[in-house]
Residue, then its C-alpha position, 0 to 999 in steps of 0.5 A: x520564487x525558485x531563489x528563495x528555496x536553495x538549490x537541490x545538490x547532485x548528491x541529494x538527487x541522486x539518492x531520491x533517485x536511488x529511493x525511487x529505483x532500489x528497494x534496498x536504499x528505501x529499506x534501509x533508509x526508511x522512506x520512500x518517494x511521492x510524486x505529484x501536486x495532488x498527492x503531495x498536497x494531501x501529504x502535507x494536510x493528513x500527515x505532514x510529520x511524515x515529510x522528510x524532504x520537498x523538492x521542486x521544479x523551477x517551471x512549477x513553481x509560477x504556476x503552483x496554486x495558492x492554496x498548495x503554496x500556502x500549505x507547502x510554505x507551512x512545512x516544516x520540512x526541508x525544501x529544495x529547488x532544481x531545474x525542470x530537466x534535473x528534475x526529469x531524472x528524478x520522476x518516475x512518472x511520463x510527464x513529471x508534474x515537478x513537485x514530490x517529496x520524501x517521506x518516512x516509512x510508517x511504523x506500526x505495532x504489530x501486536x497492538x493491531x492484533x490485540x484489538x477485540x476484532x480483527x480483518x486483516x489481508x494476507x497476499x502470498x507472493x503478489x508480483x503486480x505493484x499496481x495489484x499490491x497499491x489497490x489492495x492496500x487502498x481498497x483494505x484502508x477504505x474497507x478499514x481492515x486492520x492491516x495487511x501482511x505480504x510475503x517478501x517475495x511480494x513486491x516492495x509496498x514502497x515501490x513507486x507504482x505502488x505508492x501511486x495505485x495506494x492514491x494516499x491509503x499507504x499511510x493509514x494502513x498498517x503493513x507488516x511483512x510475513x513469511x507465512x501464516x503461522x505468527x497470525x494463527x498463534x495470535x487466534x486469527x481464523x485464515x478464510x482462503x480464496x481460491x478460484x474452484x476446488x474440492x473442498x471450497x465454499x461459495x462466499x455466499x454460504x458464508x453467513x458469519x465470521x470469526x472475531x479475528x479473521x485474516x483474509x488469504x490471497x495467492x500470486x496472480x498466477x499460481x494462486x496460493x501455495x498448499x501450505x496457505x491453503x492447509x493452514x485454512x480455517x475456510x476455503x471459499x470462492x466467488x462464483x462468477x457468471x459468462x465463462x469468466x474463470x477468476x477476478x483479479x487479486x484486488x477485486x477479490x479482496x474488495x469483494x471478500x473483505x466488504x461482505x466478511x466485514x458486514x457479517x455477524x461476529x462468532x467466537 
């Protein structure tokens, strides 16, 4: 099975590796890696133009199942074969699984998502945990948001940790990169702000209906939002928590915040 795929040269893996450590050789090259027999396979079923290049390991591919073989065969993409332990230094997972592939970075119109007669969106400032970046990204597409904007001082939305937290949602969300809020203001979006407690917030249970366009604030994981976020909020709220716990985790707050504001009533 292995010698009906051609060999994977040094140079072809040393820049998967290059795409897996440096968020540089992703922007610039525009893709990203996947790891993995689960991920891959769904990949090839929902978005198999996406797929630029499929690398596999040797010791895989005996024990591949039948039916991932017959939808990775289908590909249309490159396909490459290595040993297992140059495919080892490829992976970035503990115990490579010896199958990933490269794939494209979605492109998304900005304009066109902020046109839609209802907006939800998310706004992460300076959101440093990858793992915290991929759960908002798969919670914002399961609770169909219309998109995500993240500061670039975020971390990369490529990087592998958060392409492995995203579980496949990566690609069916639009992503777009913002400095600040001032471009989704312009386009008549309302900013609600989470906040941990403070003068001037409200409970997220007093809030009883939503903007036609609202884009959800959230901060870094330790400092929370910068007082320019917070100025530019249409609403301040919080979600009031029980037994001394003193704040949620990032991504539990957009999933809460984002599944109640989705269920509200739309104003002007």
């Amino acid at each position: 099975m292995a010698a009906s795929l051609p060999l994977l040269t040094r140079s072809q893996g040393a820049h998967i590796r290059e795409l897996l450590l440096e968020r540089r050789v992703r922007a610039e090259g525009g893709a990203f890696v996947v790891e993995g027999a689960h991920a891959v396979r769904d990949l090839l079923t929902r978005y198999p133009e996406q797929i630029l290049t499929i690398v596999t390991a040797h010791g895989y591919l005996p024990k591949e199942a039948q039916d991932d073989r017959l939808v990775r065969l289908a590909s249309s993409a490159k396909q490459y074969a290595c040993p297992d332990h140059q495919f080892s230094k490829l992976s970035d997972l503990d115990v490579p699984q010896g199958i990933l592939a490269v794939v494209r970075q979605p492109i998304w119109d900005e304009g066109e998502v902020l046109r839609q007669p209802t907006v939800l969106g998310v706004f992460g400032e300076q959101l440093q945990d990858p793992a915290n970046v991929g759960a908002i990204i798969r919670t914002a597409a399961a609770l169909n948001a219309s998109g995500l904007w993240i500061t670039p001082e975020s971390a990369d939305v490529y990087h592998p940790k958060v392409v492995r937290a995203t579980s496949g949602a990566l690609l069916a969300l639009p992503i777009f990169a913002a400095g600040d809020l001032s471009g989704l203001i312009r386009q008549g979006c309302r900013i609600f702000a989470a906040e941990v407690t403070g003068d001037g917030t409200v409970s997220i249970d007093q809030i009883h209906q939503v903007p036609r366009k609202l884009v959800l604030a959230v901060g870094n994981e330790s400092r929370g939002l910068s007082a320019q976020i917070r100025r530019q909020a249409t609403t301040r709220f919080t979600i009031p928590l029980s037994r001394d716990i003193e704040s949620l985790n990032v991504a539990a707050t957009v999933a809460i915040a984002t599944f109640h504001f989705s269920r509200l009533p739309k104003g002007e």
